[in-house]
N, C-alpha and C positions, 0 to 999 in steps of 0.2 A: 553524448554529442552536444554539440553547442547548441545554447538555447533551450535546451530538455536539462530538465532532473528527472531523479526518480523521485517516486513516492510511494510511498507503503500504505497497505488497505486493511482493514478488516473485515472482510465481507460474510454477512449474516442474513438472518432472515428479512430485516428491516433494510438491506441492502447495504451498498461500501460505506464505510466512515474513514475518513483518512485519518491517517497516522504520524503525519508527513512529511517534508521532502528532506532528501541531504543527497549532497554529489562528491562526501568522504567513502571512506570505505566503511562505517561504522553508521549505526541507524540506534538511537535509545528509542526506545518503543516506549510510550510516557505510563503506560499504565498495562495491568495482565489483560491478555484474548481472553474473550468465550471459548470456554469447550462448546466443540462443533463447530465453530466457524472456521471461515478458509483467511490464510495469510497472503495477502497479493502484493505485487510491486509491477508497475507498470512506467514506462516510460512519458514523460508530459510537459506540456510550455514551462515555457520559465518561472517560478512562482509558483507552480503548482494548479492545482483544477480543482473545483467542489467536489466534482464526480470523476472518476476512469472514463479517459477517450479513448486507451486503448486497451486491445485484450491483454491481460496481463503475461508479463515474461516469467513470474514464477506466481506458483497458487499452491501453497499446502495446507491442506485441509488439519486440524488440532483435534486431536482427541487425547482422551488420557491414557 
């Protein structure tokens, strides 16, 4: 939507760290997840957020 990007999370036990944002269809993730942590993408301002405003629209949990 206009005004929002997505952005990509890794959410663990120290809680989310972004990943960041893109509004292509294609996302390079800069570096491997944790095993056990969860993969999120949430909708957010323009520019992106420190933190998740919203709950995220996809969350999958990495294991091996």
């Amino acid at each position: 939507p206009e005004g929002q990007v997505y952005q990509a999370w890794e959410i663990a036990d120290n809680g989310p760290v972004s990943l960041g944002i893109w509004s292509e269809r294609v996302l390079e993730i800069p570096r491997p997840l944790l095993e056990g942590s969860t993969f999120g993408i949430t909708l957010e301002p323009a520019g992106g957020s420190l933190q998740p405003t919203s709950t995220p629209i996809v969350a999958v949990p990495l294991s091996s």
